[in-house]
C-alpha positions in Angstrom: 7.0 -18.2 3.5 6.4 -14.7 2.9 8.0 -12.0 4.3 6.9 -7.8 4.3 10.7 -5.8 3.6 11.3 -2.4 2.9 11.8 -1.4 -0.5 15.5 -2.1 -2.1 17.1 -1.6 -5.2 18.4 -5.2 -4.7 14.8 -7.1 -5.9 14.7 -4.2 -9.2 14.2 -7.3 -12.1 11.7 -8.9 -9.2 9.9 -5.4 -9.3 10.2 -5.1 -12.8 8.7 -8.4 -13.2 5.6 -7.6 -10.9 5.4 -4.6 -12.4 5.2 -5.9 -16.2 2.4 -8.8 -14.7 0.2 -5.8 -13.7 0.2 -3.9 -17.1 0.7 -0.6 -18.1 -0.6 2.3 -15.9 0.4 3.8 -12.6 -2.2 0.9 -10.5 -0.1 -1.5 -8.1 -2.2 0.5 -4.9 0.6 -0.1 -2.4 3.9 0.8 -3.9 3.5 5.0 -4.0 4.3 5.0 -7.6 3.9 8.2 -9.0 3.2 8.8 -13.4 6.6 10.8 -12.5 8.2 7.7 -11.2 11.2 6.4 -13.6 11.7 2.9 -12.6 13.0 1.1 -15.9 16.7 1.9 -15.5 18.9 1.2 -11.9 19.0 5.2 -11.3 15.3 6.0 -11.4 14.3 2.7 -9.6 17.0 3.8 -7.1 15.9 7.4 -6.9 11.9 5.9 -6.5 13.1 3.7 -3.8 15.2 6.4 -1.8 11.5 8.7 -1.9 10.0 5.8 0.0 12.4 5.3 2.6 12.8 8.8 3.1 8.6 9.3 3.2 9.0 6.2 5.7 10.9 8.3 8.6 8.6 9.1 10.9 10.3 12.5 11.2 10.1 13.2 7.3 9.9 17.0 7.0 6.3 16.9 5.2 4.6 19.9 2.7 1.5 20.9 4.3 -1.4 18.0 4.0 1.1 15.1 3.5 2.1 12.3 5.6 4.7 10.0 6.1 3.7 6.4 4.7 5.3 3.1 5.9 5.7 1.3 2.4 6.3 -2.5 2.9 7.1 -5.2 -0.3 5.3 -8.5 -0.1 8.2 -11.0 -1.1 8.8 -14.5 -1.0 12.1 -16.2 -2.0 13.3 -13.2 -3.9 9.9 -12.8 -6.0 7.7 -9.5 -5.3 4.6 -10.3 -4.7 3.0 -6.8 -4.1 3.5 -3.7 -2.1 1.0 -2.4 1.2 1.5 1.2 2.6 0.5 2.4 6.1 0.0 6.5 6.1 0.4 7.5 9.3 -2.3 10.7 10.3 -5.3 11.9 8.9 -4.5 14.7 6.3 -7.6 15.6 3.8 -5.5 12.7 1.5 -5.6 10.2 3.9 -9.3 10.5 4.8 -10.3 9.9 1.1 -7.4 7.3 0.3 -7.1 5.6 3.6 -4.5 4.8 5.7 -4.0 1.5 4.5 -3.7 0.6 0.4 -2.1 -2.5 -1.2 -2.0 -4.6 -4.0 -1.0 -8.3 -5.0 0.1 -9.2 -8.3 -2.5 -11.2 -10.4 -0.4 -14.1 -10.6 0.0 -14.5 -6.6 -3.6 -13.6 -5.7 -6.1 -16.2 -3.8 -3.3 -16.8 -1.3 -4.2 -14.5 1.5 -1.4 -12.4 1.0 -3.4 -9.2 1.6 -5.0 -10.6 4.7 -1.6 -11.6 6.0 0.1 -8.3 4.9 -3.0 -6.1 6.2 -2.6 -7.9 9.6 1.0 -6.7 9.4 0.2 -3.3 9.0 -2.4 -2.9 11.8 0.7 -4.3 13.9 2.4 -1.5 13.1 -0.4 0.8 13.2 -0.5 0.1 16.7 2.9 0.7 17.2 2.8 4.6 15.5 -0.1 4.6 18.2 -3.0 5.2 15.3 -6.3 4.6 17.3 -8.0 3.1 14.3 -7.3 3.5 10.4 -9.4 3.8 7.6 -9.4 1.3 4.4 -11.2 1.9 1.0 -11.6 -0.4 -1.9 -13.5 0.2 -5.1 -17.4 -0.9 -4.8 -16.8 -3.2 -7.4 -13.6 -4.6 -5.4 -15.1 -7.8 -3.6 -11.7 -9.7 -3.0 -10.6 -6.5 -1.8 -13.8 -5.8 0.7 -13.3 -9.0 2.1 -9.6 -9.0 2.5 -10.7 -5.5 5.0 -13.1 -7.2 6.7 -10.8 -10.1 7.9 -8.8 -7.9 9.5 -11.8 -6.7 11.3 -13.0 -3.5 9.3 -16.4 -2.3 9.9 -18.2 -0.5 6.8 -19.0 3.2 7.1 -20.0 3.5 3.6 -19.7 4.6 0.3 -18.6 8.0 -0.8 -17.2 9.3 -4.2 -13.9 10.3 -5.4 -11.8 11.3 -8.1 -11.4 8.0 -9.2 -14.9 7.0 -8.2 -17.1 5.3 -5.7 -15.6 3.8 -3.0 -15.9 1.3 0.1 -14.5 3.2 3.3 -14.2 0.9 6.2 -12.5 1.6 9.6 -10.6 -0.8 11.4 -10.1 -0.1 15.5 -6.6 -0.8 17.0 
């Protein structure tokens, strides 16, 4: 059964793993890895996971246009399945990137993980008292376009970005 945990240094060779299945490149939406990030050796990976649970705190003194951002690991029996992340606000970042971004390894996808995780998140969304929260996907993203509108997000449409066009959906709480 799979479980959402906060990030530990304890499950590094399971990240490592993941990490490897994805491939090269900054891409597991989810994690907040950073082209900065030094994750290889137990220091860096410890130093990485210590900036998520400090950008976690609610009260996480911010620089102007950030927010703090609930990261959660997919795991099951020790094995990291892939990461989802819950910004909390609506800075100019979040309103482009959403408030909700995840990823599942290629190896553990078709399960519903994302759906299950997603659901998770709005939990907790609710909790931080978010009224609704916004979800993108790339156009081309179908898996990821249905996974959002399981869990009950409504398209608004498609806008570009840095990174290209995307599928913005809000979800209400």
């Amino acid at each position: 059964m799979p479980e959402l945990i906060a990030p530990t240094v304890r499950l590094h060779p399971a990240w490592l793993e993941a990490h490897a299945e994805w491939g090269s490149g900054q891409h597991e939406d989810g994690f907040g890895l950073r082209p900065s990030d030094e994750v290889d050796s137990p220091v860096g990976f410890a130093a990485w996971v210590a900036r998520l649970t400090a950008q976690s705190d609610p009260a996480w003194a911010i620089d102007a246009g950030k927010v703090p951002c609930a990261y959660r690991w997919i795991v099951e029996s020790d094995r990291v399945l892939g990461g989802i992340a819950l910004r909390h606000g609506n800075s100019d970042y979040v309103l482009w990137a959403g408030h909700i971004g995840y990823g599942i390894r290629p190896s553990a996808r078709r399960r519903g993980l994302a759906t299950w995780a997603m659901g998770r998140m709005l939990d907790e969304a609710r909790v931080l008292g978010l009224d609704r929260v916004l979800a993108v996907c790339a156009v081309d993203n179908v898996a990821s376009a249905k996974t959002i509108e399981r869990c009950g997000g409504v398209f608004e449409g498609i806008r570009d970005t840095k990174f290209g066009p995307v599928r913005r959906y809000w979800t209400e709480l």
